[in-house]
Every structure is written in structure tokens, then in C-alpha cells.
N, C-alpha and C positions, 0 to 999 in steps of 0.2 A: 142705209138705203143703198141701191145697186147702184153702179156708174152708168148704166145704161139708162136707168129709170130719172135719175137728178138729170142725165142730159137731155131727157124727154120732156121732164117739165121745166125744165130751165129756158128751151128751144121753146115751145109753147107759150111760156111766159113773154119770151122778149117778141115772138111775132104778133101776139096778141098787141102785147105794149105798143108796137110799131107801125101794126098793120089793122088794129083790130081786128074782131071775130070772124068778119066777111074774108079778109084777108090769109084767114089760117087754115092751112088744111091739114091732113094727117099725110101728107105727102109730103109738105113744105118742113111740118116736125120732124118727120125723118130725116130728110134731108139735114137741117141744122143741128139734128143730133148725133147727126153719120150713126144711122141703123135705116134697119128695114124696115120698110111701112108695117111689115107682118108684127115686128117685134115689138112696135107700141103695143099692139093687140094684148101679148100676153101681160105686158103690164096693166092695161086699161080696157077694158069692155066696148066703149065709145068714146069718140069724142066729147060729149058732155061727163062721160068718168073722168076723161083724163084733164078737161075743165076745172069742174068741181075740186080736184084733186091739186092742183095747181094753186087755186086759190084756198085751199084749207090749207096746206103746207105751205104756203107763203103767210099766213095769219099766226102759225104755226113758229114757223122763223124770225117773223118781226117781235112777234111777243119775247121769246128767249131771250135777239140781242138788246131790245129797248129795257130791258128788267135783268140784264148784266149788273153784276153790282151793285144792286140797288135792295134795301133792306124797305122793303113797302110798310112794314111793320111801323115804322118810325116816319110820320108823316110833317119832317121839317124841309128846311131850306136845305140842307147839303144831300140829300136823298133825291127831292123834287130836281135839283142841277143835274145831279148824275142821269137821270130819267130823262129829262130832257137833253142834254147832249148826247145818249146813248140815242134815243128819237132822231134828232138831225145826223149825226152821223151815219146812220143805218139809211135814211131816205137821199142823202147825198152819195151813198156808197153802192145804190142800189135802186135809179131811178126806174127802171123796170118796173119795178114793184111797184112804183107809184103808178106808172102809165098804167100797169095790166090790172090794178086797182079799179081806176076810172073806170077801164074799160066792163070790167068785169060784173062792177056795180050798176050801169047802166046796158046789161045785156039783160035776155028776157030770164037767162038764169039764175039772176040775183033774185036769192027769197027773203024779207025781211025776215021770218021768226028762224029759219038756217042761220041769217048772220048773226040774230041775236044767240040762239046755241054756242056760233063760234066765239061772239065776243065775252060769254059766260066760261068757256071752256078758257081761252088764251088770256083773255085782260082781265080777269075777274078779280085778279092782286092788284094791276094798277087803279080797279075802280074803287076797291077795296080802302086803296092806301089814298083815296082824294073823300073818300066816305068816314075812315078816322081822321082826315084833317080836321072836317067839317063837324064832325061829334065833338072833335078836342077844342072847338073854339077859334081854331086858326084860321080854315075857308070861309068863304062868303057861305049862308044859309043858301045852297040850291042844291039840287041831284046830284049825287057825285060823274056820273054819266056828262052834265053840263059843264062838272068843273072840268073833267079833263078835256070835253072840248075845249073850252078857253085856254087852258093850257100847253095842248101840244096837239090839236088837227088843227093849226094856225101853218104848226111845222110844214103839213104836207104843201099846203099855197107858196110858203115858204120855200120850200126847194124846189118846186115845180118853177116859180119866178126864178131862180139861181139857174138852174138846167138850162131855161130856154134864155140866158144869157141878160134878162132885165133886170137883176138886183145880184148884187155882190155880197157873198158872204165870206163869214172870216171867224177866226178863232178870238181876235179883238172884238168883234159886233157882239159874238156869242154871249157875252157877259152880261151885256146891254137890254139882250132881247131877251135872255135869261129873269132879271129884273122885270122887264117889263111883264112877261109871263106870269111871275109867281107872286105881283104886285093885283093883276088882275083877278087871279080866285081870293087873295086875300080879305079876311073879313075886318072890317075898319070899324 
């Protein structure tokens, strides 16, 4: 990807996060990406391209770091850890992502059956790898789509509480919530 292009949706992302959609113009991304308002253009059509395009390549990036190392294939405990600490490190490293999430999903251009495409395209190993826990006897009996909510979109509340300074997290906790996490899809 160009450097001009990553500082367009990058600039994009963090005003959306900050300012929401009302807030964003294609003047302001210029500005935050030091270019020309012209040269968004040839990277992106519109605004809603260079939207859309923000939030598929941020769904894009989250899925690679959170599925670092992690062997989906083998649906135990030291797979599930890595997954989930690869998860909180990536949304503490990168609260943006979570703001221009919100944002993005409560704009009028979030379409469910788009996100569902995206999350078939990006997550479809992690749901994969909570769908062989759940064959192999290990998960609770439910959709694997539900197990990993219980498992790791807890994370995103989770840092979003850390961010805005209400709960303290840590490398010690981490073990704890870890536990608590992969106690809860367990099937008993």
C-alpha cells in the first residue's frame, strides 16, 4: 500500500474516531495526512469509497494481528490465550480502531449482510476454530459466532473502559480474565 494512501485512511480513521462522520471532511483528511484534497481523489472516488475502504482494511488488519500465531486448527487453551491476548493488545495498541468501529457501525453506511461478507472473508478461522472446539466436545453447545462473542467482543468494552481511564489493565489481570474468558464458552 502507498504511503500517501495508509496516511489517508489512517487520518480518516482517527477523525472519524474523534470527531465522528459529521466532523470529517475530505479537507480535514488532507490536512491530517499532509496531501492534497485533489490526491485523496485519485486514491478514492468519494467519500463513502474512501469510508468503506477504511473500514474494510481496518477489519483487514485486526483479523492478521489477532490470528498472529495462533494455530486455529487446534481448538485448546494455549491457542484460545494467544488469540485472546493477540485481541487485547491489538485494541490497546490501537484505540482508533475501536472509536471509528463504533462510529462506523452506527453510521447509515454500516450494511449488515457487507459486514457479514467481511466477517466471512477476515474471521472465518477464528469462527472456524470456536466451531471445532464446539464439535470436539470442549465449547459449550451454541453457534460458534456466540462463542466468540463471549470470548473476546467482552475485550472491546474492555479497552474502551482502560482508554477512558475507568479500569486498570495489566499483564498480571491478563491471566485472570483469560481464565475467566475461556471458563465461560467451556462446556461443563
Amino acid at each position: 500500500m502507498s504511503d500517501k494512501r495508509e496516511r489517508i485512511l489512517n487520518a480518516a480513521e482517527t477523525l472519524i474516531a474523534h470527531y465522528g462522520f459529521q466532523g470529517m471532511s475530505m479537507h480535514l483528511v488532507a490536512k491530517h495526512a499532509e496531501v492534497a484534497t485533489g490526491t485523496i481523489y485519485r486514491y478514492f472516488a468519494s467519500k463513502e469509497t474512501l469510508l468503506r475502504c477504511v473500514h474494510e482494511e481496518r477489519m483487514r488488519v485486526v483479523s492478521l494481528a489477532i490470528q498472529k500465531d495462533v494455530d486455529l486448527g487446534q481448538p485448546g487453551y494455549p491457542q484460545f490465550r494467544t488469540l485472546w491476548l493477540n485481541c487485547i493488545h491489538y485494541l490497546l495498541d490501537n484505540p482508533d480502531c475501536l472509536l471509528y468501529r463504533v462510529q462506523y457501525e452506527a453510521s447509515p453506511l454500516f450494511d449488515r449482510e457487507e459486514d457479514k461478507r467481511m466477517d466471512d472473508r477476515y474471521f472465518k478461522p477464528i469462527f472456524e476454530f470456536f466451531e471445532r472446539g464446539r464439535e470436539a466436545g470442549i465449547f459449550r453447545d451454541i453457534p460458534a459466532e456466540l462463542l466468540g462473542f463471549l470470548a473476546l467482543e467482552n475485550l472491546l468494552l474492555l479497552s474502551q473502559k482502560h482508554a477512558k481511564g475507568c479500569i486498570e489493565l495489566s499483564e498480571e489481570l491478563y491471566e485472570q480474565l483469560i481464565d475467566a474468558s475461556w471458563n465461560a464458552i467451556l462446556k461443563r
